[in-house]
VOBA-1610 file (N, C-alpha, C; in pm, whole numbers, padded with zeros to 5 digits, always signed):
BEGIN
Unk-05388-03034+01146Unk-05478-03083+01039Unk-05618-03030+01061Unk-05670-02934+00932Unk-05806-02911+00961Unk-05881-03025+00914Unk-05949-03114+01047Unk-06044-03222+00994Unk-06153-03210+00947Unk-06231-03101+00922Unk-06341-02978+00908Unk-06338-03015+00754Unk-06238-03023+00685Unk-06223-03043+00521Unk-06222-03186+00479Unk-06234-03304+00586Unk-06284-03402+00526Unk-06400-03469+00574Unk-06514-03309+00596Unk-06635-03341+00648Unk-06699-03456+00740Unk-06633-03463+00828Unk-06621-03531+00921Unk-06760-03468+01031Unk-06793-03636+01092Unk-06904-03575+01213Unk-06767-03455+01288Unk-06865-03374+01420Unk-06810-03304+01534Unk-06741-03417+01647Unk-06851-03572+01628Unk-06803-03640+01710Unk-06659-03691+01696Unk-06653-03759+01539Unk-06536-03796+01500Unk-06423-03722+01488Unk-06431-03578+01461Unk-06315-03490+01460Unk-06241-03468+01656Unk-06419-03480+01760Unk-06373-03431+01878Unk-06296-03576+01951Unk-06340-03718+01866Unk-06287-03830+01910Unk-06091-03843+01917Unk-06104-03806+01782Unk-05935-03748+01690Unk-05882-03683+01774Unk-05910-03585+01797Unk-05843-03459+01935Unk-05821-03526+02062Unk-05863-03620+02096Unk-05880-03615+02235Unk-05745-03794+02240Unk-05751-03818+02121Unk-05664-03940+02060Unk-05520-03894+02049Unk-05517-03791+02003Unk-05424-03706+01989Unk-05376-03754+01842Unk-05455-03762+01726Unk-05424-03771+01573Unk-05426-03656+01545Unk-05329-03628+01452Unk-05311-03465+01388Unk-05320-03486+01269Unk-05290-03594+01192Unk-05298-03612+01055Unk-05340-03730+01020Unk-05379-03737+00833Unk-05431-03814+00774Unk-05313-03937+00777Unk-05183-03930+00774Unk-05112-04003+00797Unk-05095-04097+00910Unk-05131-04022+01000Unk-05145-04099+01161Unk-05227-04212+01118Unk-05324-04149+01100Unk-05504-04203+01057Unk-05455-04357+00977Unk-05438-04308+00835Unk-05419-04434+00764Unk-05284-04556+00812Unk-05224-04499+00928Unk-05134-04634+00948Unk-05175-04739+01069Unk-05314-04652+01084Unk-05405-04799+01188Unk-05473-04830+01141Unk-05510-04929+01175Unk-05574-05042+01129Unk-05694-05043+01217Unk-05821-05073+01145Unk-05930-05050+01178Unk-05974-05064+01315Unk-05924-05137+01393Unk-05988-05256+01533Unk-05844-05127+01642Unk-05784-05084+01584Unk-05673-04971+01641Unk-05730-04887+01667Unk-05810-04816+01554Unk-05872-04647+01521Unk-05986-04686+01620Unk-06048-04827+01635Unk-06172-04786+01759Unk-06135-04792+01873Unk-05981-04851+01887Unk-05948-04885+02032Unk-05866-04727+02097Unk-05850-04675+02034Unk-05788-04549+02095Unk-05844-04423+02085Unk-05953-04408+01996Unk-06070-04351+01981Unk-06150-04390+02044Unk-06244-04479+02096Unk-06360-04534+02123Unk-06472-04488+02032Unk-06436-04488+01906Unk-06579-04455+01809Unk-06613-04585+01759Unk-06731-04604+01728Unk-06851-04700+01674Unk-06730-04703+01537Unk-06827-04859+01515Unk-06781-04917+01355Unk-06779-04841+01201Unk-06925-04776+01280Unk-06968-04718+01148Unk-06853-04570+01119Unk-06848-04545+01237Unk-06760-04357+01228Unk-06625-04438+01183Unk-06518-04514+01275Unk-06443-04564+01230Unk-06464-04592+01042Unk-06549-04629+01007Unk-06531-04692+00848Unk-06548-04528+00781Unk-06647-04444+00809Unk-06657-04268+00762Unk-06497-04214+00765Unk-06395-04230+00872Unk-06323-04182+00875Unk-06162-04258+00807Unk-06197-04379+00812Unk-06108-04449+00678Unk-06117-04364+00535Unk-06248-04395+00552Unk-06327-04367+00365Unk-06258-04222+00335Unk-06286-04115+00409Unk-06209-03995+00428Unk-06125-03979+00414Unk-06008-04023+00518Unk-05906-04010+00489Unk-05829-04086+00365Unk-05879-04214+00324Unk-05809-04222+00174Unk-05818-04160+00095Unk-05952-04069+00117Unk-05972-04002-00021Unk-05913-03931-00032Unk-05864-03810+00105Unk-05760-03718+00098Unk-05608-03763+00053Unk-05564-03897+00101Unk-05456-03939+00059Unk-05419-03966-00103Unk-05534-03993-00103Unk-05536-04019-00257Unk-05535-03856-00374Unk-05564-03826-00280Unk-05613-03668-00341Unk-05465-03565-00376Unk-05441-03599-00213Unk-05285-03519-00224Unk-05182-03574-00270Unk-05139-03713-00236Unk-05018-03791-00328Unk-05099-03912-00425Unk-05104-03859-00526Unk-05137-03940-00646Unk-05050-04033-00699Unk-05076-04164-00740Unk-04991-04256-00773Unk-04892-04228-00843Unk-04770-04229-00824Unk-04668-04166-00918Unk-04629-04254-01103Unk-04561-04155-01176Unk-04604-04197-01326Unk-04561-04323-01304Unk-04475-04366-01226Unk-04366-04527-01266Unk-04502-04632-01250Unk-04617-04598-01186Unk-04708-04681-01164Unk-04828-04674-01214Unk-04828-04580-01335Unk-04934-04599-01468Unk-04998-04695-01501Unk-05062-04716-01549Unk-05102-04847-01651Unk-05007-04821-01773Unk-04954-04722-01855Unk-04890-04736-01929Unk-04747-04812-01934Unk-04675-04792-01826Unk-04576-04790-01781Unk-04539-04993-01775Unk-04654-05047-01736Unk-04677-05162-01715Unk-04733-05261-01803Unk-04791-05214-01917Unk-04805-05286-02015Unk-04702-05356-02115Unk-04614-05308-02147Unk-04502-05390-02198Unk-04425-05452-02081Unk-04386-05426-01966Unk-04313-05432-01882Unk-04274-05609-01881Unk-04136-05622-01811Unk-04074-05793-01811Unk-04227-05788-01672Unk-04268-05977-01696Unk-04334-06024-01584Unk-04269-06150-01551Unk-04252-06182-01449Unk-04288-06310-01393Unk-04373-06385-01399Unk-04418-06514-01468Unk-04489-06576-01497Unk-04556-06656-01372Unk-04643-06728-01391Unk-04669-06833-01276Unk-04672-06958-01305Unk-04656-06994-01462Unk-04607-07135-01532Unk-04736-07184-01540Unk-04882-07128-01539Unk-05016-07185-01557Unk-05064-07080-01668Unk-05071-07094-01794Unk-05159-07018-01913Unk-05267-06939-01875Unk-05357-07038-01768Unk-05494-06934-01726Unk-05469-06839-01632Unk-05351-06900-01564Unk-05285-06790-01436Unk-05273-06683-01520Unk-05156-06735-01597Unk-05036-06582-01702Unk-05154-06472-01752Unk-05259-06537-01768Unk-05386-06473-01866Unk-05422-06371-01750Unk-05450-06414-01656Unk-05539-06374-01550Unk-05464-06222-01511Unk-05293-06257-01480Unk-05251-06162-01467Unk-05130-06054-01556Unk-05197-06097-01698Unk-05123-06051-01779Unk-04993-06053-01782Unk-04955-06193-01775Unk-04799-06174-01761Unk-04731-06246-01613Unk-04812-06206-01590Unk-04721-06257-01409Unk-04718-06123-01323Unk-04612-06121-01211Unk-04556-06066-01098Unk-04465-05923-01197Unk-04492-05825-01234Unk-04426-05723-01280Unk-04313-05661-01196Unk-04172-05643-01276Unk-04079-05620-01232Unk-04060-05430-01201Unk-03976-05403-01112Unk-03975-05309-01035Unk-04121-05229-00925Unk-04166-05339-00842Unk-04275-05298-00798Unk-04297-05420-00693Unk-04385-05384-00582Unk-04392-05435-00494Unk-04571-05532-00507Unk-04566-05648-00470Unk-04713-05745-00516Unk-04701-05765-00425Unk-04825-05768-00335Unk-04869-05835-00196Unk-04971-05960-00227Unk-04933-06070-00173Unk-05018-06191-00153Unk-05088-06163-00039Unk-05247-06174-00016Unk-05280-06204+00114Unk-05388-06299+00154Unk-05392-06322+00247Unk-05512-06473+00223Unk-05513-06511+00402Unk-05643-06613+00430Unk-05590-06655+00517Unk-05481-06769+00568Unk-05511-06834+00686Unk-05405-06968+00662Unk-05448-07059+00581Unk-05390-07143+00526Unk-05418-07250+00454Unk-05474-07196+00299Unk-05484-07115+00228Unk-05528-07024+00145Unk-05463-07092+00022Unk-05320-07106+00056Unk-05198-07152-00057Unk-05090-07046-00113Unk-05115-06951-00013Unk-05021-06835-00048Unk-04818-06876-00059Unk-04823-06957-00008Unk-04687-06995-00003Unk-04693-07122-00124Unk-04763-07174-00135Unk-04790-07257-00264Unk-04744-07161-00362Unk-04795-07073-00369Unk-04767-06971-00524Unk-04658-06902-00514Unk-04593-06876-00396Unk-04500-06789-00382Unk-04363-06880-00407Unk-04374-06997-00389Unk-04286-07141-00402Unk-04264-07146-00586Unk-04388-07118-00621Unk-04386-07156-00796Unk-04318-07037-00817Unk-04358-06886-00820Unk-04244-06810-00849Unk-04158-06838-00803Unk-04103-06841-00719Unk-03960-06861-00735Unk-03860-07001-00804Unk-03957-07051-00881Unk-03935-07171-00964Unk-03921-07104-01132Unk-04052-07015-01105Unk-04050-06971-01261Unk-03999-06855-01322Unk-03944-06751-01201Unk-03819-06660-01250Unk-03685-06722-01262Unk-03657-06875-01272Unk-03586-06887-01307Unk-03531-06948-01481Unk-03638-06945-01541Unk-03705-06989-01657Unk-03613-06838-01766Unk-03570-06894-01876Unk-03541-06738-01943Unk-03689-06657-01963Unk-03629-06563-02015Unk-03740-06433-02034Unk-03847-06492-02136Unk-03795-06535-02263Unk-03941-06618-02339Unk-04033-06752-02279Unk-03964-06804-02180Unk-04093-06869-02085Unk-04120-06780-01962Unk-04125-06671-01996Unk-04191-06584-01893Unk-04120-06605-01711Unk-03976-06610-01711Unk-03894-06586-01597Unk-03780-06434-01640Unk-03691-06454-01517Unk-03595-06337-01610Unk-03443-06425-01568Unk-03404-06564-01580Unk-03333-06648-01594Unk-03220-06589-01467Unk-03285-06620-01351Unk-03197-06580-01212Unk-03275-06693-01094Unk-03233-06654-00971Unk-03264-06737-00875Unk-03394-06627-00815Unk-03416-06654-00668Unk-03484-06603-00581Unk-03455-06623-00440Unk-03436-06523-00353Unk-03446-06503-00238Unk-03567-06502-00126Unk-03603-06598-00056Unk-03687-06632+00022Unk-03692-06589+00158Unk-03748-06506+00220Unk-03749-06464+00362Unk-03854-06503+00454Unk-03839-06621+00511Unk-03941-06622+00603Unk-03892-06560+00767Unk-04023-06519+00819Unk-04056-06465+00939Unk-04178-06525+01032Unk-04219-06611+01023Unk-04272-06693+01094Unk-04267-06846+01072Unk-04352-06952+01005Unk-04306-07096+01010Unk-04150-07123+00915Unk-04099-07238+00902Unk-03988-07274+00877Unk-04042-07320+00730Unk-03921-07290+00658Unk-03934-07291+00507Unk-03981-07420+00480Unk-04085-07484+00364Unk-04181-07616+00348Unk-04074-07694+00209Unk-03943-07695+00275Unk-03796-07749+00150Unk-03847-07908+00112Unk-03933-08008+00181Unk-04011-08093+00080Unk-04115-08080-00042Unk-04189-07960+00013Unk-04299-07933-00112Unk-04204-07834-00205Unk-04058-07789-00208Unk-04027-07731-00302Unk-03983-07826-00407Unk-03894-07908-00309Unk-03848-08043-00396Unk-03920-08106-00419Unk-04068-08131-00403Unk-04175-08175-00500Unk-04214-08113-00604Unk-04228-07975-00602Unk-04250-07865-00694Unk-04144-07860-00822Unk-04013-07900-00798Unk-03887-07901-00867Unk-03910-08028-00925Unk-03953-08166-00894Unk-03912-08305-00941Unk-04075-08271-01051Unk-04182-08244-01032Unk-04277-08201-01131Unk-04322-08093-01252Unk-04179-08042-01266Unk-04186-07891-01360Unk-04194-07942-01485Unk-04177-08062-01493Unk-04216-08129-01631Unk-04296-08146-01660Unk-04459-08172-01559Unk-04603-08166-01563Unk-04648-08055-01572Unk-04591-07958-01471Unk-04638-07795-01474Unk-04635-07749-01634Unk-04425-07755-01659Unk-04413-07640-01784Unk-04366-07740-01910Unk-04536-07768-01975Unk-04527-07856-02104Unk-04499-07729-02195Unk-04511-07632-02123Unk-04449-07507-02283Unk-04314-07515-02333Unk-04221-07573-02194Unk-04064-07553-02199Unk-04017-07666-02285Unk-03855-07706-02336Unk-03808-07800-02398Unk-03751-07849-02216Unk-03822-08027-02259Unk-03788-08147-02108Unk-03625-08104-02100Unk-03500-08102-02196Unk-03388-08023-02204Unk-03380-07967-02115Unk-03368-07798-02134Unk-03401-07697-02071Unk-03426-07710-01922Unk-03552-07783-01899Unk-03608-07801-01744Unk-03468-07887-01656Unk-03468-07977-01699Unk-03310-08027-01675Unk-03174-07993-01665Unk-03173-07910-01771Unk-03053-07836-01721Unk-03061-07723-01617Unk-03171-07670-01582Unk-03202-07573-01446Unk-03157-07631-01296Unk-03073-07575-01225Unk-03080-07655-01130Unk-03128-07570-00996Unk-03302-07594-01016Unk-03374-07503-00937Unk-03326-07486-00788Unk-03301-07602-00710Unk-03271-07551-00582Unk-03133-07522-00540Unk-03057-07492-00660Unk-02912-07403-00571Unk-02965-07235-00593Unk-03049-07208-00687Unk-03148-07092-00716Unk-03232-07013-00645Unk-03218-07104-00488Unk-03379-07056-00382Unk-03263-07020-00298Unk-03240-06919-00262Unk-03149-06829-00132Unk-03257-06872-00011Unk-03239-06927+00089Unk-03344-06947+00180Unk-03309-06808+00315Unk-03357-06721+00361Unk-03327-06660+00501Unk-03492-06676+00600Unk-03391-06685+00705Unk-03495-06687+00849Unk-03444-06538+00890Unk-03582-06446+00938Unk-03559-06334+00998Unk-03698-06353+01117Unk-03639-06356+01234Unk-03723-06375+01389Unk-03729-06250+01434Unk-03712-06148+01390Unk-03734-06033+01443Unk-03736-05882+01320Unk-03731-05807+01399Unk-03742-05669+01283Unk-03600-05639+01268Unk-03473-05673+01371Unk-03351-05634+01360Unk-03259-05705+01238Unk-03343-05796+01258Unk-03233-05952+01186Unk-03332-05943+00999Unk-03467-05879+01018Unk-03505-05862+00843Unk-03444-05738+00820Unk-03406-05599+00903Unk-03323-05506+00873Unk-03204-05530+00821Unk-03162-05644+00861Unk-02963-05683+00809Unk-03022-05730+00716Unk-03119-05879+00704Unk-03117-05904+00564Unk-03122-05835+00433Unk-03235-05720+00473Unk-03258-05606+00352Unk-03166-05516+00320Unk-03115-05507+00427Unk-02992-05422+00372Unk-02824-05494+00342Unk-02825-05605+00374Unk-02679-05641+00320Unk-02681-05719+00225Unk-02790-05862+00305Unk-02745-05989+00220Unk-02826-05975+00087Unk-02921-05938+00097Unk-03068-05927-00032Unk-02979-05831-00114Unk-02922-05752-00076Unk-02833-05631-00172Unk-02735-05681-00269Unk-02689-05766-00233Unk-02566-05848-00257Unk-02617-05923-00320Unk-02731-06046-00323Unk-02745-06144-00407Unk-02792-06056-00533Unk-02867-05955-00475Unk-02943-05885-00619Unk-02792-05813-00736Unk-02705-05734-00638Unk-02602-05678-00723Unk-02504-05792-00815Unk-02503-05888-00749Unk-02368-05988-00804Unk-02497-06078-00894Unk-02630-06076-00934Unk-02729-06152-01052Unk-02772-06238-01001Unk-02739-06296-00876Unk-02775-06456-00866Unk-02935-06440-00788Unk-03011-06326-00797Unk-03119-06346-00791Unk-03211-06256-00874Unk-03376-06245-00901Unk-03415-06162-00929Unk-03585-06155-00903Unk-03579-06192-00791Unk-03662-06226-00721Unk-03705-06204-00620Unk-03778-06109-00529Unk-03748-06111-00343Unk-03876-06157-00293Unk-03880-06235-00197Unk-04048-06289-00110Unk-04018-06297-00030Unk-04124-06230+00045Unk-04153-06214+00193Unk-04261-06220+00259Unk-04244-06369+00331Unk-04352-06440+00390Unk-04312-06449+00558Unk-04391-06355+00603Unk-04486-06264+00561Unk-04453-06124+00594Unk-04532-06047+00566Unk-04497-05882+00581Unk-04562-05853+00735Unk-04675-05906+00797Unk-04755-05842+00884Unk-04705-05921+01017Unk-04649-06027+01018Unk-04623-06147+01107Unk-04523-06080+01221Unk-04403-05984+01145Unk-04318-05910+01264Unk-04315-05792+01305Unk-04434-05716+01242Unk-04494-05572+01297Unk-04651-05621+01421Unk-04696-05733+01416Unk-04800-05699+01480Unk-04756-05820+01624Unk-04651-05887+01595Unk-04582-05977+01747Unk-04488-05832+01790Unk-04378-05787+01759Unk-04297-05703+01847Unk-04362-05534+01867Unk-04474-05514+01826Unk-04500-05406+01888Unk-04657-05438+01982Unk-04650-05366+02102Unk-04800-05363+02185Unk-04892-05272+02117Unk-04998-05240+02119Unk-05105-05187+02087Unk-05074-05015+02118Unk-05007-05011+02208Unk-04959-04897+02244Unk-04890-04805+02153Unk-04791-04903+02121Unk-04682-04851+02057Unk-04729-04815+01831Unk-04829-04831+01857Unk-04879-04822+01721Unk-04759-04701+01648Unk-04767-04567+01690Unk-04672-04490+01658Unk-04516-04516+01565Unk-04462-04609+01630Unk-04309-04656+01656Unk-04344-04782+01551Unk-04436-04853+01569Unk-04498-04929+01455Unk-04513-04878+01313Unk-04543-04822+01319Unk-04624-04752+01140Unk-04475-04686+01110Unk-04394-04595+01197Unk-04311-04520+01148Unk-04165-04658+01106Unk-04153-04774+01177Unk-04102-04886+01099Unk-04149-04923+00966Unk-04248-04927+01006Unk-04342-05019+00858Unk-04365-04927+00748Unk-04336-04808+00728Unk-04308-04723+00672Unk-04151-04699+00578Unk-04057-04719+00681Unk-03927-04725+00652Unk-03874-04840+00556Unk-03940-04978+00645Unk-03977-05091+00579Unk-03980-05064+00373Unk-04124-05035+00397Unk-04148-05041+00255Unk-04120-04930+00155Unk-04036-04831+00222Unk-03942-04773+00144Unk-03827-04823+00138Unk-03717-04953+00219Unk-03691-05064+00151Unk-03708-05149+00057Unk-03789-05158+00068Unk-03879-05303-00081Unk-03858-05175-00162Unk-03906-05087-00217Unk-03916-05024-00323Unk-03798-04983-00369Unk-03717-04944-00284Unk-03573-04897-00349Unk-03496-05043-00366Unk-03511-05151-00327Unk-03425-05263-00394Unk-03497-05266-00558Unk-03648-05352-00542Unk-03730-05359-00648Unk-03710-05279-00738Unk-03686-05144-00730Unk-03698-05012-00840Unk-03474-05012-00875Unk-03419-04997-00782Unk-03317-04988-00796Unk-03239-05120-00874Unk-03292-05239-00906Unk-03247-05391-00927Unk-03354-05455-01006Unk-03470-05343-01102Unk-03568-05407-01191Unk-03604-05516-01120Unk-03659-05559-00995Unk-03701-05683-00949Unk-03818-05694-00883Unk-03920-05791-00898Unk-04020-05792-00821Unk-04007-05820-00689Unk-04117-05756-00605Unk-04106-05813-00497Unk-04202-05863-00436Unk-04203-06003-00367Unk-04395-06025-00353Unk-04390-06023-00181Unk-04450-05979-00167Unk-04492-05991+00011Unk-04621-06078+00036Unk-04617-06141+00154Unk-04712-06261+00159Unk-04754-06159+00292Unk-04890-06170+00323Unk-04996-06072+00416Unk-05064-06159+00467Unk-05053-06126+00582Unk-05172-06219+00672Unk-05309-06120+00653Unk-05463-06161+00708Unk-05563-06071+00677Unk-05597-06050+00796Unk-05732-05956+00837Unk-05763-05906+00911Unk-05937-05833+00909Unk-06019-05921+01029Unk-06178-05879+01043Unk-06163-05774+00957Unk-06305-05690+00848Unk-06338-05586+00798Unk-06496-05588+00891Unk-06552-05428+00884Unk-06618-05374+00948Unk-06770-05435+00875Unk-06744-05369+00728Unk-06856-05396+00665Unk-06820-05484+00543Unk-06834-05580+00511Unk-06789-05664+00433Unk-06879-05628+00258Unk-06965-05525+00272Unk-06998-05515+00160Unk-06955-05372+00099Unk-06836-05322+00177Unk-06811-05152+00176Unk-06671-05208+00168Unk-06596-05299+00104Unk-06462-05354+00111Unk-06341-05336+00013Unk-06267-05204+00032Unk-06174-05145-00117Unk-06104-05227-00064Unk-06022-05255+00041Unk-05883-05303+00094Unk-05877-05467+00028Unk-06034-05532+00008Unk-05990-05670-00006Unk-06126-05675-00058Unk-06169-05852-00113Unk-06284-05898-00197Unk-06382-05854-00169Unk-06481-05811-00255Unk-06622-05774-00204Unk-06693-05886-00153Unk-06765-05840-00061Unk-06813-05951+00013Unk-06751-06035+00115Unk-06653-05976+00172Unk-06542-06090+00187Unk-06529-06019+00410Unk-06522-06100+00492Unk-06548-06090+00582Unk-06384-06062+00672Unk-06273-06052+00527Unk-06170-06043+00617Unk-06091-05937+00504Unk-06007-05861+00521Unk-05922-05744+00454Unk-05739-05768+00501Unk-05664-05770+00361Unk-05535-05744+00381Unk-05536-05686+00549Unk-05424-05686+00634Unk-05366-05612+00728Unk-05267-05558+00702Unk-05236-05448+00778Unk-05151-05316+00789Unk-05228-05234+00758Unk-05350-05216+00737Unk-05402-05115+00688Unk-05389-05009+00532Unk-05436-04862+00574Unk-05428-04788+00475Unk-05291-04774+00422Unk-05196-04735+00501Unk-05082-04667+00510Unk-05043-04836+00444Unk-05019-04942+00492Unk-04926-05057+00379Unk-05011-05052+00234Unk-05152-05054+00222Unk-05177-05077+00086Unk-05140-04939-00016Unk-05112-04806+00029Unk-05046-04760-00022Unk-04944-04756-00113Unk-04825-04851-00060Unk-04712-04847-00081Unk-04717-05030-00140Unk-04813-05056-00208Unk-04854-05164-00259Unk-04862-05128-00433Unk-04830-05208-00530Unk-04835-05138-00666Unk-04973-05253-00725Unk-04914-05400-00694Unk-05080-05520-00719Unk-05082-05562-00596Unk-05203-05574-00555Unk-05311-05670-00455Unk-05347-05792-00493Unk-05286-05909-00407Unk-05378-06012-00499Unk-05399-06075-00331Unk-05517-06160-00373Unk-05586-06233-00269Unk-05620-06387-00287Unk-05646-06463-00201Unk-05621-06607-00216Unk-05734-06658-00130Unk-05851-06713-00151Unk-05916-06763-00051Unk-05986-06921-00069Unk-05999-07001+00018Unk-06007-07129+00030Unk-06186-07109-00001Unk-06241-07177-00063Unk-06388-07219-00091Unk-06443-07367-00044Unk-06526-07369-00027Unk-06584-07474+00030Unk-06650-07625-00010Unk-06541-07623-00141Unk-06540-07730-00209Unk-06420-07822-00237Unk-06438-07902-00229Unk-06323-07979-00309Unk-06372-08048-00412Unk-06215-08026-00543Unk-06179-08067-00659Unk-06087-08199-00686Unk-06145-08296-00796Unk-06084-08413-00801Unk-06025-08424-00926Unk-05891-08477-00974Unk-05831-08530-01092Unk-05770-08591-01094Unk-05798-08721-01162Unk-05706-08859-01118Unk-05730-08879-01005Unk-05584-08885-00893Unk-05589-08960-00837Unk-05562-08842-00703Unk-05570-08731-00739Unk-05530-08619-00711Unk-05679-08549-00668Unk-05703-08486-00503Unk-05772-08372-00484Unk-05714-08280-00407Unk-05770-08139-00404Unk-05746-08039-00375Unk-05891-07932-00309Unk-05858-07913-00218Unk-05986-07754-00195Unk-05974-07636-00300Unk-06109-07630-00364Unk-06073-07524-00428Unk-06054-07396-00386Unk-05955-07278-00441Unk-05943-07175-00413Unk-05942-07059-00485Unk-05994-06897-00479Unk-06002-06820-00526Unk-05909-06709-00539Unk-05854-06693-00674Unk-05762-06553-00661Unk-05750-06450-00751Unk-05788-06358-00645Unk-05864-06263-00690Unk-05763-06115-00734Unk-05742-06037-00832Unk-05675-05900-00788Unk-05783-05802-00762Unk-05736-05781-00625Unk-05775-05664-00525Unk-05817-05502-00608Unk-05615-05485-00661Unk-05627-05349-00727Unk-05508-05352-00796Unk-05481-05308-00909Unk-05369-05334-01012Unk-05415-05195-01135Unk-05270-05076-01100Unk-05290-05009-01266Unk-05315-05066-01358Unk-05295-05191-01383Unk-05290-05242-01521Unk-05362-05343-01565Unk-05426-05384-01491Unk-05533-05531-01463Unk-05689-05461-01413Unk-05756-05508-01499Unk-05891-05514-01430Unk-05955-05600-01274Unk-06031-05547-01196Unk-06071-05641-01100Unk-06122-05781-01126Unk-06040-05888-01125Unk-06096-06016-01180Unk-06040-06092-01054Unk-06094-06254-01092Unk-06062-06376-01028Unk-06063-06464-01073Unk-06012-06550-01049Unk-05994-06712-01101Unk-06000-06827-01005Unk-06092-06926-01005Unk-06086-07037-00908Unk-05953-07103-00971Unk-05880-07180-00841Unk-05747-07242-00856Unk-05765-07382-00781Unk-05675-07446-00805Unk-05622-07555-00704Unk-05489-07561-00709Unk-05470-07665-00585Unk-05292-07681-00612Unk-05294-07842-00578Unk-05180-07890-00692Unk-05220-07994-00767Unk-05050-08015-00743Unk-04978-08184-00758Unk-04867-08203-00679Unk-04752-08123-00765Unk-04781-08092-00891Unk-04711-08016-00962Unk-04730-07829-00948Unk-04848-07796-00835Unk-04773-07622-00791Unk-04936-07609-00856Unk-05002-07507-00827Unk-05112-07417-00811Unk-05112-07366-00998Unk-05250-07433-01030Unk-05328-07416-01169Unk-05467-07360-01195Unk-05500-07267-01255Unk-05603-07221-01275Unk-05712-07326-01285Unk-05848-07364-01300Unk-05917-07452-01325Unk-06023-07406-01461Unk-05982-07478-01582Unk-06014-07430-01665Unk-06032-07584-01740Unk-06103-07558-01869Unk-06161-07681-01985Unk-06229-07736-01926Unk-06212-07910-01885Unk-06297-08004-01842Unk-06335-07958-01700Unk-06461-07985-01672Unk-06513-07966-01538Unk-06440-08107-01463Unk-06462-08103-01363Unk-06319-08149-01231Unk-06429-08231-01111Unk-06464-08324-01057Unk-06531-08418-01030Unk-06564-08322-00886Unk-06620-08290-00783Unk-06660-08150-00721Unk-06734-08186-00617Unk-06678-08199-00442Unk-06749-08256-00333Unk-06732-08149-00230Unk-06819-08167-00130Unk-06834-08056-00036Unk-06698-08052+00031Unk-06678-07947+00083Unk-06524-07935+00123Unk-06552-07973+00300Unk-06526-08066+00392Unk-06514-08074+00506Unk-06454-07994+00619Unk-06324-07970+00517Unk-06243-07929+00610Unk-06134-07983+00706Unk-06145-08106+00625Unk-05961-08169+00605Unk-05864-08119+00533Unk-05846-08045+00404Unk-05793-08054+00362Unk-05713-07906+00379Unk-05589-07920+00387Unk-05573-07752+00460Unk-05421-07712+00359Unk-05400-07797+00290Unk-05308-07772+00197Unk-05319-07708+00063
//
């Protein structure tokens, strides 16, 4: 790789050499706090040589047509069963394409990822595609009370639907639940069982909470290499189910320190923390969306919540916007019409 063409200091190109990076590919599959630890370059060269190398990435493989804005404007969505949500993201979770959730803990990312898979099961005119969903967790144990709370309230959530209808759904034989504790055991899932529910209809749905949780426990710092070239393979998985089975797929992301919080493509401006996996996962990302806890809490009835922000990152087809949210015992609602009774957030409330 001539690094000379992405005008790079002498320091940063002689840092690269001595790292033993040969390409822009190497480059974008570490992650920032990586590129200084095996380099030893400053914050600032580290962020010059991100900025760089996306641009080249971006330069040489250009988003392919399936991921137009054209392509995505009529397209089936997944709804989120909230009007200001559906608004926000035109539709919902778009089918054949991969959506990353990321946020920190307590954010509500599994809150929302719980309602989809409630509301692809809805026919196509209430904005589902009338199937189940497959659930993969890889770190805590699936939250099967707040679903069955989520399920006994879809009558508060979806006043669009006929009370009928909601009743005759019988949401939780619909939620495929899998535990994967390692990278071997989400390899079988993706390739047998997820194959199978998707081919025989009984799902149309895939989530995976989380994406970053079993690449950054089973590999050492060392092994970054053997890392990226998984996580790579990985998400040329997700894409060939998703693309091959018209199905969305949402990945739930843990985040990760940013350098300069006001120089921030990967995640919110201003924002003191960025998606993880780096360049090389947001790549192979089609929407970004982000989730962050604010420092307030919201009251209704009898009912409060911390408010939270969610934001899209980057989307062909969506403008950069956000929406303050809460999640309310009936599943995560935009906050919209009447203003909402509004106290400093302590920091109890982590739900």
């Amino acid at each position: 790789m001539d690094w000379d063409r992405l005008q790079l200091s002498p320091k940063i190109i002689s840092a690269l050499g001595r790292a033993k990076l040969t390409s822009v590919r190497e480059v974008i599959c570490l992650s920032g706090p990586d590129l200084q630890r095996v380099t030893n370059l400053s914050r600032s060269d580290i962020q010059q040589l991100l900025t760089a190398a996306a641009t080249a990435c971006r330069r040489h493989h250009p988003i392919p047509a399936l991921h137009t804005r054209d392509n995505w404007e009529s397209g089936l969505r997944v709804g989120v069963g909230c009007p200001v949500l559906d608004e926000l993201l035109r539709g919902g979770l778009p089918v054949g394409a991969i959506t990353e959730l990321s946020g920190e803990s307590g954010a509500g990312k599994t809150q929302l990822a719980m309602q989809f898979c409630l509301s692809v099961q809805y026919p196509t005119q209430y904005r589902g595609l009338g199937s189940g969903a497959v659930y993969i967790c890889t770190e805590d144990s699936f939250p099967i009370r707040r679903l069955q709370q989520l399920i006994r309230e879809q009558s508060h959530l979806r006043s669009d639907v006929p009370q009928e209808l909601i009743h005759s759904l019988q949401f939780s034989d619909q939620v495929y639940i899998e535990h994967a504790a390692d990278l071997d055991s989400l390899h079988m899932c993706l390739s047998r069982r997820v194959p199978l529910l998707l081919a025989q209809g009984l799902v149309r749905l895939l989530v995976l909470d989380s994406v970053a949780a079993l690449f950054r426990s089973e590999f050492k710092a060392d092994d970054w290499l053997e890392r990226n070239k998984q996580l790579l393979a990985f998400s040329s998985t997700l894409h060939h189910l998703s693309q091959e089975f018209t199905t969305p797929v949402l990945c739930i992301n843990q985040v990760t320190d940013v350098f300069n919080s006001g120089d921030n493509s990967l995640g919110p401006l201003s924002c003191p923390v960025s998606p993880a996996l780096g360049l090389a996962w947001a790549n192979r990302v089609m929407m970004r969306l982000m989730m962050r806890r604010l420092q307030v809490t919201v009251a209704r009835g009898d009912q409060s919540s911390v408010l939270r922000r969610l934001e899209i990152i980057f989307a062909p087809h969506l403008p950069r916007d956000g929406q303050d949210i809460a999640v309310w015992r009936e599943g995560v609602r935009g906050i919209g019409g009447a203003p909402l009774a509004q106290t400093h957030d302590l920091g109890f409330n982590n739900k």
